[in-house]
Structures are given as C-alpha cells and as structure tokens.
N, C-alpha and C positions, 0 to 999 in steps of 0.2 A: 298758685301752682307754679313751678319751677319748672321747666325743660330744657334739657340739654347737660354741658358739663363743658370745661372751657379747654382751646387745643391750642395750647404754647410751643408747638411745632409742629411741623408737616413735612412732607419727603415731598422735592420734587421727580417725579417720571415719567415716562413716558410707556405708553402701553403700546408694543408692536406686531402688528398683529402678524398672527402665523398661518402656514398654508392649512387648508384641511376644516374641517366643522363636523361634530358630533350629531348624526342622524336620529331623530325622533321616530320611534318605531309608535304606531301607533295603539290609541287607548287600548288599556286593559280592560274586559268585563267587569262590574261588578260580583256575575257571580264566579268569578276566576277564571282565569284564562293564561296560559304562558308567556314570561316575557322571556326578551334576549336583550342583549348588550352588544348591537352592531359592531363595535368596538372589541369585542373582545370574542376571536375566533376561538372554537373550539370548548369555548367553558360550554356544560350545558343546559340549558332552558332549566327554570324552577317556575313552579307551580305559583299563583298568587291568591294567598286565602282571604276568607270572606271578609268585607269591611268592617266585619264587627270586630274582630278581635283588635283594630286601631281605636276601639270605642271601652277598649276594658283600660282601668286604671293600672296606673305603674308601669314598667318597663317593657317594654314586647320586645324580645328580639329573637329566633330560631337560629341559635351555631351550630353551624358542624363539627365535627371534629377538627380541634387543631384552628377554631378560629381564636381571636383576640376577646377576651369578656370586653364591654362595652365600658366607658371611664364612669367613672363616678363623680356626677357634674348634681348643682346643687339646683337649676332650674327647675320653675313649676312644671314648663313643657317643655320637651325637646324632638324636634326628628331629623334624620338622618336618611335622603333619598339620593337615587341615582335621578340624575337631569335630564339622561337621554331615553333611559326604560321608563323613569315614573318610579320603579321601585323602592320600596319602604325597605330601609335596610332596618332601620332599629327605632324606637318611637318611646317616648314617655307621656302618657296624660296627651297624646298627638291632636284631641277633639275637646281639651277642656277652654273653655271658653271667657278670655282674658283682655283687659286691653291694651290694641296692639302700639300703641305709641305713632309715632312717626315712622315705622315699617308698615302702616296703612297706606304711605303712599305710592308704595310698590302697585298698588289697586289704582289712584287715583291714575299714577300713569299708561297703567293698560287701559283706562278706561277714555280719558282726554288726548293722550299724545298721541294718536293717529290720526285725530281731526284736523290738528294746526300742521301746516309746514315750515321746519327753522325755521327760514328766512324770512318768515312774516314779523314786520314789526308792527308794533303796538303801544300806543302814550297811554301812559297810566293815569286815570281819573282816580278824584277822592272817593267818590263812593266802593270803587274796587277794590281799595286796602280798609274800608273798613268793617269791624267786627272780628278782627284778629285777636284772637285770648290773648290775656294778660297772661305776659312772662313765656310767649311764644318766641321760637325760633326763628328770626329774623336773615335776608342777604343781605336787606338793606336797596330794597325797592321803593323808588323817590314818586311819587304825585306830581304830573305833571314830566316827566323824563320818555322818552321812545326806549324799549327794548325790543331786542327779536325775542320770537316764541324760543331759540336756544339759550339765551339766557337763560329767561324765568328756570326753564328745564334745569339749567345749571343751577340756579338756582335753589332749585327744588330738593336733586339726587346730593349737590354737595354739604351745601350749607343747611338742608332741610328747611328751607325756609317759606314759613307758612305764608309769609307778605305773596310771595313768587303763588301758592296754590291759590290763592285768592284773586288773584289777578287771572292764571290760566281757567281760574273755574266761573268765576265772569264770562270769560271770552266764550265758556262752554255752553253759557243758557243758565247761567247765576248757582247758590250754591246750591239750594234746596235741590235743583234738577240736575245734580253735579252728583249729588246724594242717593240721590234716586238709579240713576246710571251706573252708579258703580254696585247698587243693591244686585241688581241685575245683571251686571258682569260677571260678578262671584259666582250668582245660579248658575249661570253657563257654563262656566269652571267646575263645578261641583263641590262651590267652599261655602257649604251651607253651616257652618259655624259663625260667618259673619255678618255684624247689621253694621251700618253705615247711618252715623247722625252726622259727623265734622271730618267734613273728607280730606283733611290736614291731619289727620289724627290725633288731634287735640281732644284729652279728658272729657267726655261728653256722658251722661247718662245713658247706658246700654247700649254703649259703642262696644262691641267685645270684637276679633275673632281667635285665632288658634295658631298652634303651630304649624298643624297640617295646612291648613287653608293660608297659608303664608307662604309655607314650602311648594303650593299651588301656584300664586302670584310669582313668587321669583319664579319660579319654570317658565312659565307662560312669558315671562318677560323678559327672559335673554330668549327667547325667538324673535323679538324685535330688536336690529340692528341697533336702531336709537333708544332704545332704554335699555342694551346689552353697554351701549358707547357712553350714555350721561353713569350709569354707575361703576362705572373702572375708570372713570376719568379723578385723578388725585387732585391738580389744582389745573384752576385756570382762570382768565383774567374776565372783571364783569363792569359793566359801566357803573361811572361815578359821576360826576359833577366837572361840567363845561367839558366835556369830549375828554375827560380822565376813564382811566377801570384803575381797579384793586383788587389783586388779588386775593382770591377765594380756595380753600382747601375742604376737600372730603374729612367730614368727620367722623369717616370711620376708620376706627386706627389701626385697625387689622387691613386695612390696603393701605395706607400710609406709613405705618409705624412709626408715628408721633405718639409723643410723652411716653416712651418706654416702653410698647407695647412692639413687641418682635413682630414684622408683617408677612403675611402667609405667604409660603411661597406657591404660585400661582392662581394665587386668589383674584378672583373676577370681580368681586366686590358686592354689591347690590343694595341694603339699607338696612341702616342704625337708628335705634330709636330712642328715647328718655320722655316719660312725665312720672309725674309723682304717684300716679295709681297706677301708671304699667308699670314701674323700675325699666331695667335697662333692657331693652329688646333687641335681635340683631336677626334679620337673614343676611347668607352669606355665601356664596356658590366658587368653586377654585378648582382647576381644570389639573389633571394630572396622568403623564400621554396620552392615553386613549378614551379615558374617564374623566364627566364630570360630574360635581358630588355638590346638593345644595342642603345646609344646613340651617334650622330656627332654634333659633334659642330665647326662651323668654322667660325673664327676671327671676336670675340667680337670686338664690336666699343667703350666700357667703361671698366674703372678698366685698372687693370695694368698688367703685362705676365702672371699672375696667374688666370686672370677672367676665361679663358677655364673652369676651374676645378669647378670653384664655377658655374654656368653655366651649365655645365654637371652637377653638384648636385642637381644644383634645377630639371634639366629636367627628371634624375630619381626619383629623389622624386615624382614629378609629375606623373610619369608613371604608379610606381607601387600602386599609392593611387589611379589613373586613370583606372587602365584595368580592365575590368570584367566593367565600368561607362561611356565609351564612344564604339562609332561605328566607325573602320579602316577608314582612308582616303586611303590609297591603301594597297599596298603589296609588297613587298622587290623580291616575286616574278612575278610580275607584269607584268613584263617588258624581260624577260627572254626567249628566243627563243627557238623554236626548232633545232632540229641539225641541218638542209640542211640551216637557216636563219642564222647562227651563220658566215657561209662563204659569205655572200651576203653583207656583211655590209663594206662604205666606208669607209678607213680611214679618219681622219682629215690630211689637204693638210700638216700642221705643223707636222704630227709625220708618221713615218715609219711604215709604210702599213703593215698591218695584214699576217701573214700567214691563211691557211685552217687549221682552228682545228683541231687538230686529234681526234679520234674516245677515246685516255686515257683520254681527257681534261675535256671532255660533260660527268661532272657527272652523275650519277643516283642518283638522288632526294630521291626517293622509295625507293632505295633499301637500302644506307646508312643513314639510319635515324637516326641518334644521331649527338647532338653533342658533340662528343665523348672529355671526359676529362672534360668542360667547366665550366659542372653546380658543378662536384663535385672540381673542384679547387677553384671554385668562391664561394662556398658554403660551403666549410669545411675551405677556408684561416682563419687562426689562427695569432692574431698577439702578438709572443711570448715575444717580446720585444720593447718596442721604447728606442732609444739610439740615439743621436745624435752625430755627429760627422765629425767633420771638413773635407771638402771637396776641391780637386783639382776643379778648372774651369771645368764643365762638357759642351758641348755645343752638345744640342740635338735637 
C-alpha cells in the first residue's frame, strides 16, 4: 500500500494573526431548532431539519431564490458547513461511510493533544516506532533522538507523519488505548459514523468514517488554539542529526500552493490525506470576513491526486457565495449526545471498544465559544513570498 504523493515545492509564509474570533453559538437540537450566524447582523434565523435528511443519498441542498446551484464535483462524499453555526449548507452521501486516510488524524489530535504540553521533551525508544505500516508517511523521526511534544505535532499536521503518531500515542497509554479513546471522542462529538482500528489512519480493516463526522473533527478542532496553530502552520524547521533541523512543509497544497495548485485565499488549512482504499481525502476550513466555511471532501472519482484541492475550491467558493441563499440541511451538531448517551453506544465489532468518557472529554459547548485562534489565522494568513523550491519525496 502506497500513501501520500510527492511535493517539489512549497511556499514559504507566515500566518498573521488578525484581531477578532468567530463566536460558536451553541448546539443545535436534534429535533431542530434555529441557528444564527453571530457574524452576520440582520440575515434571519433558518429553521434546521431533521437529521435524517443528511442520511438520504445524493445531493441535499434547499436554495432559495437567486442562490448559486452547487458545483459539480465528482467525490463519493462531500459537505459544506458553516464553523461557527454548525450549519450544513449543502452535503452529498454526508453519512456514507468510507476510509478516512490520514484526515483521521484530525481525531487523533482532539483526542492526545490536550494531555502533552509543547514543551515537554521526549527520547524516542525502538519500540515506540515500531509497527508503522509499510509505505507509511514518514517526518523522519530517529530512535534514540529527544524531541518536544511540538515537534512530533508538527510532525503530525505537516508531514502527516505516522513515525510522529506512534510516538505521541505511546506517550498516550500505547496504541490499542489510543484506539479506544478516540472511539469515544467521536461519541461525544456525535460522529457516529466512525470506528477507529489505526489511529494514524492507515488502511486498516473497518477503519471507516464520513464526511460529516470529519466536518465534525475539523470544527471541534480549530477551537483549540494548538491544533487551529499546528494546521496553518506551511513550513517549519524539525530536528535532525547532532543538533541540525530540516526543513518540513505542509502537504497540503491548498495552503501552500505547491506544484501548481493555486492556494486558497484565506484558508486555514487543517488535513490532507492519501492511501490506496481512501484515494485522496481533504478537510479544509478558510475564513472569509465575517465567515468561516469548513469543507470534506473524499476521493474524487476524476482528475488526477490533485482533484481533492480543486474540489474543495469550488465547494468553497460555492459556500461563501451560498450562505445567507440557502436553508441548512442539517447540522454538525445534529447528531451529538448528551453525556449519560455518549457511554451507551456500541462499538463497531472491527474496532476496540470505547471506553466511558470522562467527565474532561464532554465539552461545554456554551461555555467555550470561540473558535479560538481559527478565524484570526485563517483571516490575517499573509503570503509573504511564493518561492519554489526543490523538494525531497514527501509522502503524505
């Protein structure tokens, strides 16, 4: 099995952050209930229908008059949500159930990166690199070497690199309970489309999840500064051998606009993915004034490793010409339980059984309402330079 695809350039920039942060209003009902857009005075409130219709096949979308038809993108799934309401602007196939590549570890990070803080370092032992699939995504994480918990991180959101998940998910309580944890994240999210075998996202038997339950993770996860900051970060430098680093670039080329791929303007970024039974997967979130718009996109059936990115462009495009012109097909929090429901849910028979959330896990919706860092990274990125410049085999 093959993962990734190789990146012969990169942009370097610098993302600067801007004043201001998009307000998270809190969950919607399941059985509906009205959202708004804090951001956007005076539109008004639309009604949010029942979860099921994100559960029918093919296209959902409600226009109004005079909005935009949605593009014609060739992915199995696709959704189109507002970041700060939750709302489902437009969705295809949003609950069919696929695997997610290396955009699984959007999960792994909401699940681990609260427990470490950066600055902790940490020497990598053999047994913590290994069992890494063949033809994994590598930063190039040495045995034997100290790195800080921001490395690996970096490691993680830029280069995708499974060596880096393998290492933080040791430090977690090893992988199988690494598996387990993040089964149980997702219930608490409401992204009951996903099982967790290889919390790297690597090809696993009845590894699945979805679009929607992706478009859940990225939400959830620009409300953390540090995994709003590791995925809009383009390049940066990562230890090598006798107190050297070498530079590392994001491989996703819709924030970089490496090898040809135009970079979105004010995209926030979040994670790209590739193996051989997902094809090329992307979430992908990009702030635009008062709005920010997270889009999934998983494995285009036309074009070539690059479609994802073109794909996600038109469906933002689409979005932010769309909101305030259509009416939600659901909501991101839709689906999202109460705490005593969050322990009552089966496993999938393929993936290791959930633990009981703990009482840290079951955010407060209400109470932290930002998502903190997101709008102003995604909204102030500056790109100070395009440079191109020859690159090692990147495989992400």
């Amino acid at each position: 099995m093959t993962i990734g695809f190789s990146l012969r350039a990169a942009v370097s920039t610098c993302a600067v952050c801007a004043a201001g942060m998009l307000i998270v209003t809190s969950p919607v009902a399941a059985e509906g209930r009205s959202g708004t857009d804090p951001g956007a005075q005076g539109r008004p409130s639309t009604t949010v229908p029942q979860p099921a219709l994100l559960r029918r096949e093919g296209t959902q979308v409600r226009l109004r008059s005079g909005a935009p038809e949605t593009p014609d993108v060739s992915a199995l799934s696709w959704v189109v949500a507002d970041a700060g309401t939750g709302e489902v602007l437009a969705a295809h196939n949003a609950h069919e159930q696929l695997p997610p590549a290396s955009t699984l570890k959007t999960l792994f990070a909401l699940t681990v990166l609260p427990s470490f803080p950066s600055g902790i370092q940490h020497t990598v032992s053999a047994r913590e690199l290994a069992g890494i699939g063949e033809g994994s995504s590598l930063v190039g994480v040495v045995e034997g070497h100290t790195y800080r918990v921001s490395d690996l991180w970096h490691g993680v959101f830029l280069n995708s690199g499974n060596d880096a998940v393998h290492v933080l998910a040791a430090l977690n309580g090893g992988w199988t309970q690494t598996a387990r944890q993040m089964q149980a994240k997702a219930r608490t999210l409401g992204a009951m489309d996903t099982y967790v075998v290889s919390p790297d996202g690597y090809d696993a038997d009845g590894q699945v999840s979805s679009a929607y339950d992706l478009a859940v993770f990225g939400r959830a996860g620009l409300r953390n500064p540090d995994f709003a900051r590791y995925c809009s970060t383009v390049e940066t430098a990562f230890p090598g051998n006798g107190g050297s680093t070498f530079e590392i670039a994001n491989t996703n080329r819709l924030l970089t606009g490496a090898d040809g791929v135009e970079p979105y303007p004010g995209l926030i970024g979040v994670k790209n993915g590739y193996t051989t039974n997902a094809g090329n997967t992307l979430v992908a979130a990009a702030h635009h004034g008062r709005r920010t718009l997270i889009v999934t996109v998983m494995n285009p059936q036309e074009g070539e490793g690059f479609e994802v990115y073109e794909e996600a462009r038109a469906l933002l495009d689409w979005g932010f010409d769309a909101a305030g012109h259509v009416d939600p097909v659901g909501s991101l929090d839709g689906l999202r339980p109460v705490a005593h429901e969050a322990r009552s849910v089966l496993p999938h028979p393929a993936a290791a059984p959930p633990p009981a959330a703990p009482a840290a896990a079951e955010e407060d919706w209400a109470r932290d309402g930002a998502i903190a860092g997101a709008a102003g990274l995604g909204a102030g990125a500056v790109l100070l330079g395009l440079r191109r410049r020859a690159r090692r085999l990147v495989r992400g």
